[in-house]
C-alpha positions in Angstrom: 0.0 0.0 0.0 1.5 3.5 -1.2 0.7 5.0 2.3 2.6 2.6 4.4 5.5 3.0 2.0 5.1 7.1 2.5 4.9 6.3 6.8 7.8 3.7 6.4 9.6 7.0 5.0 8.8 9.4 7.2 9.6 6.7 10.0 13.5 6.2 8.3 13.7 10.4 8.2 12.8 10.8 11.9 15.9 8.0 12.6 18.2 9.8 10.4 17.0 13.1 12.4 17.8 11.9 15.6 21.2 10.4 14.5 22.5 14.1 12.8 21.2 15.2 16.3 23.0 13.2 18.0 26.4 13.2 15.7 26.0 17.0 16.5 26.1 17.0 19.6 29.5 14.5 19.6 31.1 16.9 16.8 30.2 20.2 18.5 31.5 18.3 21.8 34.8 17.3 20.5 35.4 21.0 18.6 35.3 22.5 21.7 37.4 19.9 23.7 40.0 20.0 20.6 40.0 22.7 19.1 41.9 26.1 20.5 41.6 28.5 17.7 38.3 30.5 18.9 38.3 31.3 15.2 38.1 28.2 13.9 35.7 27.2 16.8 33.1 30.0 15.9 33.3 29.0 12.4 32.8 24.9 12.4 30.1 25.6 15.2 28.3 27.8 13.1 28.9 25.1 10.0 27.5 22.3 12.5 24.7 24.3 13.3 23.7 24.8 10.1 24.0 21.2 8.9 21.5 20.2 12.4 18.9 22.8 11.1 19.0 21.7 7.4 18.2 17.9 8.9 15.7 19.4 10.8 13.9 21.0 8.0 14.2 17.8 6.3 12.3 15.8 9.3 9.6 19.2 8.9 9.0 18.6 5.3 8.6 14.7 5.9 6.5 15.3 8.7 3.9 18.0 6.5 3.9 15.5 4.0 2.7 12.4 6.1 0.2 14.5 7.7 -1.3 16.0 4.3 -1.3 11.8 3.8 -3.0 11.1 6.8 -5.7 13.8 6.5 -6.3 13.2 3.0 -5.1 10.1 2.2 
């Protein structure tokens, strides 16, 4: 059925969410325990962030497009 295929989707994009949360979280750990350039630290934070918040748009788009699925079906 097309709609479990579309849920099993969404389901594998909320995984891959939390793991780029969670690989975050390790990388912006270790930059600040190895890194001692405050330059370079501002700069690959700011790059980290901005990778987490693409993947969270990512999980929003999947997440608008299973509920326009459920509601309409």
């Amino acid at each position: 059925e097309q709609n479990k295929g579309l849920i099993t989707h969404a389901v594998e994009i909320n995984r891959l969410e939390n793991e780029a949360d969670r690989i975050h979280r390790q990388a912006v750990g270790q930059l600040f325990n190895d890194e001692r350039d405050p330059i370079a630290v501002i700069k690959w934070k700011e790059t980290l962030d901005f990778l987490e918040a693409a993947t969270d748009r990512c999980e929003d788009v999947a997440n608008v497009v299973e509920g326009v699925f459920v509601k309409h079906g």
